[in-house]
Every structure is written in structure tokens, then in C-alpha cells.
Backbone as CSV, one residue per row, in Angstrom:
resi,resn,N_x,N_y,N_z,CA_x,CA_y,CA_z,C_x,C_y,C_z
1,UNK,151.542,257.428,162.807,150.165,257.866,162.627,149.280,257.019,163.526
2,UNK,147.891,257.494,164.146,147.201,257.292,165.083,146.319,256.771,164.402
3,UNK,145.407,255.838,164.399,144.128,254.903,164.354,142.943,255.147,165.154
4,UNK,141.811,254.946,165.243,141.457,255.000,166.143,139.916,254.043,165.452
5,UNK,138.983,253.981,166.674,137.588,252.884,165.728,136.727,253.738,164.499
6,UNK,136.711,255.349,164.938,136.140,255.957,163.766,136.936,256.404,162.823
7,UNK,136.921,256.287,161.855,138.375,257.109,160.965,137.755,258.167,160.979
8,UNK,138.499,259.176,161.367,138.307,260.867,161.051,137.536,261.196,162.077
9,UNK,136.677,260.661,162.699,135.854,260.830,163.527,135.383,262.434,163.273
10,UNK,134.892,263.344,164.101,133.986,264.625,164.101,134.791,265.458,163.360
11,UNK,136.840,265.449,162.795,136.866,266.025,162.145,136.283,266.250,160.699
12,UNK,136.225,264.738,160.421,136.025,265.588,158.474,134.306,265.021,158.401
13,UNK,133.424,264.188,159.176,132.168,264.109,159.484,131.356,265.493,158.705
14,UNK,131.691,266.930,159.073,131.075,267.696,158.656,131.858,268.428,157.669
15,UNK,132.483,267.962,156.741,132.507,268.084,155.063,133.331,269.569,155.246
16,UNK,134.219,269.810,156.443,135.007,270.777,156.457,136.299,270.452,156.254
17,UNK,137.216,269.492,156.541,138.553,269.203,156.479,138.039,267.287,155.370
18,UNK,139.483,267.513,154.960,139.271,266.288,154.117,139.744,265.290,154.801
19,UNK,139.679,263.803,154.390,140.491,263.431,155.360,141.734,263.055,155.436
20,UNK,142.277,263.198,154.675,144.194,263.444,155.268,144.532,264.758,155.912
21,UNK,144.023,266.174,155.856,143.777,266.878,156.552,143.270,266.619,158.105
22,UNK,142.314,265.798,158.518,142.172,265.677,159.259,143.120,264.318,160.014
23,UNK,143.687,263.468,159.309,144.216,262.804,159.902,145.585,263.721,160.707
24,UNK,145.881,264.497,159.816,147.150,265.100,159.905,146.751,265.995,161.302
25,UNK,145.555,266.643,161.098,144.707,267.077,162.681,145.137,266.486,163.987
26,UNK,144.805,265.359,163.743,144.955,264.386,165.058,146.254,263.964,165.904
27,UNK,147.234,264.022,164.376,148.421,263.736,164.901,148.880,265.094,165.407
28,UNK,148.931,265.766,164.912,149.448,267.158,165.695,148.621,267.938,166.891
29,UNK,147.193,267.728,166.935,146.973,267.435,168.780,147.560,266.872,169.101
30,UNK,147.660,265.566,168.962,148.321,264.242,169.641,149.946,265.000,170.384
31,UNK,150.679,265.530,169.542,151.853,265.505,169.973,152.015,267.073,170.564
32,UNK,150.648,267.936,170.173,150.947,269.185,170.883,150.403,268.852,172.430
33,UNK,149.780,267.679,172.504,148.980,267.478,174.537,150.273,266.759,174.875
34,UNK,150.862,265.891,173.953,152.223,265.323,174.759,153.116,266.383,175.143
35,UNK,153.534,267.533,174.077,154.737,268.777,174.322,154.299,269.324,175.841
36,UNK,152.686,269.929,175.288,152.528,270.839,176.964,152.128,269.867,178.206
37,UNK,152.701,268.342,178.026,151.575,267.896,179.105,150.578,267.907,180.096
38,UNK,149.477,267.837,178.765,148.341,268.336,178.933,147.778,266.502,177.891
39,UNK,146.184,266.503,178.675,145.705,265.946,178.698,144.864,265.995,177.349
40,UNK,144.403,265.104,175.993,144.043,265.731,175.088,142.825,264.523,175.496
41,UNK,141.482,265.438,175.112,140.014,265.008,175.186,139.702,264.779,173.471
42,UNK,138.935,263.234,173.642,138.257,263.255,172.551,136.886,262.028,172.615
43,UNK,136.313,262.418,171.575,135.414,261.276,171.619,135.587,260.739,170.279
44,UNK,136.853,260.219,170.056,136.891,259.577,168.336,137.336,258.122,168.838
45,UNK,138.141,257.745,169.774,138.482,256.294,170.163,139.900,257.188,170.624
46,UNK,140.582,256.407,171.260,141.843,256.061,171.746,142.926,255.797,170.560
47,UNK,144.023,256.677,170.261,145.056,256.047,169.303,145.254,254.465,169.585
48,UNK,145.403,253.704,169.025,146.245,252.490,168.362,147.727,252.350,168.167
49,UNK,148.698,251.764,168.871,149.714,251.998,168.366,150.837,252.541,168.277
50,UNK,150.461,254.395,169.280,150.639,255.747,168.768,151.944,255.337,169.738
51,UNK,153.080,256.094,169.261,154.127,255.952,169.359,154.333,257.356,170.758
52,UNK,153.353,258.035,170.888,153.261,259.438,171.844,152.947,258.645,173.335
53,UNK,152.875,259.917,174.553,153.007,259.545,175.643,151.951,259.915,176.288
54,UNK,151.098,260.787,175.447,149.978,262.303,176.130,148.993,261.324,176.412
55,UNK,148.204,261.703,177.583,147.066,260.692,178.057,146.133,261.877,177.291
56,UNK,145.554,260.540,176.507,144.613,260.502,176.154,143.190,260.190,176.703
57,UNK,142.291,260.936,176.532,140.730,260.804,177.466,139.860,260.453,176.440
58,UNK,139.172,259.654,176.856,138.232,259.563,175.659,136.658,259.186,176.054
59,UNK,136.008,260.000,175.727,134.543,260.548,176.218,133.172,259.983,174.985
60,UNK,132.263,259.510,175.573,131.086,258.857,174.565,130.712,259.978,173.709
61,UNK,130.662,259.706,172.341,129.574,260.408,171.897,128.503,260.750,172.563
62,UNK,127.417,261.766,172.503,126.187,261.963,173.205,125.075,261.861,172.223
């Protein structure tokens, strides 16, 4: 499982996914941008840790 500085960041923020739902979110982007290598964009922080290979981008909040 992935870490990052916001927990949950913009997924569960708006009271749509809970957050183990959304954690569970992250990890399965995570490993669907590693399968198609493809590049996964976010602005929640950078995994911690993450045991995956997919470059990760990570963009400021605005």
C-alpha cells in the first residue's frame, strides 16, 4: 500500500468514496499506469515506499 503527504487526498475530500475505498483507488491506478506503462498524474504526493515501477507525476494543487 501507497502513502503519500495527504491521506486520501481529492479522492474521499468530497464525501464520495470512503477512505479505504479510496485508498484501495490509488493502489489500483498505481498498478494499472505500471501494467499499461503509462505515466499516472496526480496531485496527492508521490507514493512512499510503493513497491510498483509506474512513474509517477506529481502536479501542485492550484
Amino acid at each position: 500500500m501507497w502513502t503519500c503527504s495527504r491521506p486520501c487526498g481529492g479522492l474521499a475530500l468530497g464525501g464520495k468514496l470512503t477512505t479505504a475505498a479510496a485508498e484501495q483507488s490509488r493502489v489500483d491506478y498505481l498498478a494499472l499506469a505500471e501494467a499499461l506503462e503509462a505515466p499516472l498524474f496526480t496531485c496527492d504526493g508521490k507514493p512512499a515506499g510503493n513497491a510498483h515501477n509506474a512513474d509517477v507525476q506529481v502536479f501542485p494543487r492550484s
